[in-house]
N, C-alpha and C positions, 0 to 999 in steps of 0.2 A: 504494500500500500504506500502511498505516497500521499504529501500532502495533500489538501484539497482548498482551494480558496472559495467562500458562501460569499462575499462583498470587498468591493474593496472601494475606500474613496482619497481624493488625493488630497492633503492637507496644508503644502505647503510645493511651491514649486517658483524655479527658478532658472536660468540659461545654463546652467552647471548640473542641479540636481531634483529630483522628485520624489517625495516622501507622502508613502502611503500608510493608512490604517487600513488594516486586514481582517476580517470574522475567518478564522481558518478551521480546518477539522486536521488535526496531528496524524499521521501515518499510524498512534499506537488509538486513535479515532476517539480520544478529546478533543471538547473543543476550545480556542481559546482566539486570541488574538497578536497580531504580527504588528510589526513597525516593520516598512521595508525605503530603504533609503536606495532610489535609484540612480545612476551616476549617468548620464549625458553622453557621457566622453571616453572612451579609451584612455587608460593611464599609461603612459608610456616613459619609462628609463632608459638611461643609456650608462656605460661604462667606458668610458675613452679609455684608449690605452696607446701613449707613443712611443717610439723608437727606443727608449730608455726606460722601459717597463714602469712608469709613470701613469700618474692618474689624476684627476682633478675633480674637489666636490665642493659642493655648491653648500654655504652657510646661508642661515638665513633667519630672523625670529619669525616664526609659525604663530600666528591669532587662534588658532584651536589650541594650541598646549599653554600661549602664553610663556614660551620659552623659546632660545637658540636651539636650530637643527643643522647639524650637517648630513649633507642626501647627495646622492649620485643627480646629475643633470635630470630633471622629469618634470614631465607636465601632462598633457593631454592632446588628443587628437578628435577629429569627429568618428564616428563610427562606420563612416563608407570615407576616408581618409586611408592610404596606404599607413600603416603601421612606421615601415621602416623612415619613409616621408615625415611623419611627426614627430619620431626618433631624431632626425638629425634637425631638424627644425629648434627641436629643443634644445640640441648638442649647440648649436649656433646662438641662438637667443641667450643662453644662460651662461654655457662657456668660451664664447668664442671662438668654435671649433667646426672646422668642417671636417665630415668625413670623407675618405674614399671609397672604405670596407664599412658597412652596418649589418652585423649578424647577430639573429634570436640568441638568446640565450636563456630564459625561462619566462614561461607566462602562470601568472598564480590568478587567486583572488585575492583583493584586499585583504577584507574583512567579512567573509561570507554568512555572518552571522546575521546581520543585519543588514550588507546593502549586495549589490549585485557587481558591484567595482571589477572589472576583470584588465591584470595589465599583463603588459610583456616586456620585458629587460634585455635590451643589446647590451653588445661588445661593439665599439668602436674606433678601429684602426684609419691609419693610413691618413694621421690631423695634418688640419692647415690651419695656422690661425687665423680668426677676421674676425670685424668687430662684431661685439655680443652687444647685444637689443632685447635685456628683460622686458619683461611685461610692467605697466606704469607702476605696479603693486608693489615692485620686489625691489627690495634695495639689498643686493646680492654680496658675497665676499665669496672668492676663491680661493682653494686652497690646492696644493703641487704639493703631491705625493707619490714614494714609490707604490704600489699594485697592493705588495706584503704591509704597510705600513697601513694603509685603507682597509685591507680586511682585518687587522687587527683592532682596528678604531669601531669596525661590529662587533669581533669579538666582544670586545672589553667596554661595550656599552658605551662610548663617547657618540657614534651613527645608532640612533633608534627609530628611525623611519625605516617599517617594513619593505620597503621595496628594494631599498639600499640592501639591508642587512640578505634580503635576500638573494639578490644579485649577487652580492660581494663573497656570500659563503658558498653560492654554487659556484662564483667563478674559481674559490680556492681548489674547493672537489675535484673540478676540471683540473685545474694545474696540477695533482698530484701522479 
């Protein structure tokens, strides 16, 4: 059995995101009610990596945590938007970087518990720099690091933005 949705109406909505209430019936066929938070956009990461096994992540204070984030280059794309096209879009806007090479390297969900957020994390070789063009929002800092240094910065909890952390620990698995 799988879920079942009896209603659903939308309670809030915006160019970014849609948040519904739900009358649901459970797979074990309670019933109860959902929050589901829908996401607009495609999430998309990237992981530059240059000639010097080097990397660059983007700082930033986050209005949701109310604190400093360090995160791998991301933003979003539309949903009929080439993936890899929004991928380097962002690599450009954030870090002033173009790519040659943009290749997948994991697609998750956010937070599946509550919204439908689905992203996917390049690897980014073959930079050129040019100038970077945040969005009016972002008043950005960069940081120049080695590859080992960045994944240990997930490790050891200094990157706690999941897309980062996830990117950054599949990409060490790979290098092993």
């Amino acid at each position: 059995m799988t879920w079942q949705t009896k209603s659903s109406r939308t309670v809030y909505d915006n160019p970014w995101i849609e948040v519904s209430h739900r009358d649901v019936v459970a797979p074990t066929g309670n019933v109860g009610i959902y929050g589901l938070v829908h996401f607009k956009h495609l999430a998309v990461g990237v992981i530059p990596i240059d000639d010097d096994d080097h990397t660059w992540l983007v700082g930033q204070h986050r209005y949701t945590l109310g604190a400093w984030s360090w995160e791998i280059p991301e933003g979003g794309g539309a949903h009929d938007e080439d993936p890899i096209e929004a991928a380097r879009r962002e690599l450009e806007e954030e870090a002033g970087l173009r790519a040659d090479r943009v290749e997948p390297l994991i697609e998750l969900h956010t937070s599946n518990s509550v919204t439908d957020e689905r992203a996917i994390i390049f690897v980014a070789t073959g930079l050129h720099e040019v100038d970077a063009v945040p969005d009016a929002t972002e008043l950005l800092q960069l940081e120049y690091l080695p590859v080992d240094e960045a994944i240990e910065w997930a490790l050891d909890g200094r990157i706690t933005d999941a897309m980062s952390v996830a990117g950054l620990l599949v990409l060490a698995a790979r290098r092993r």
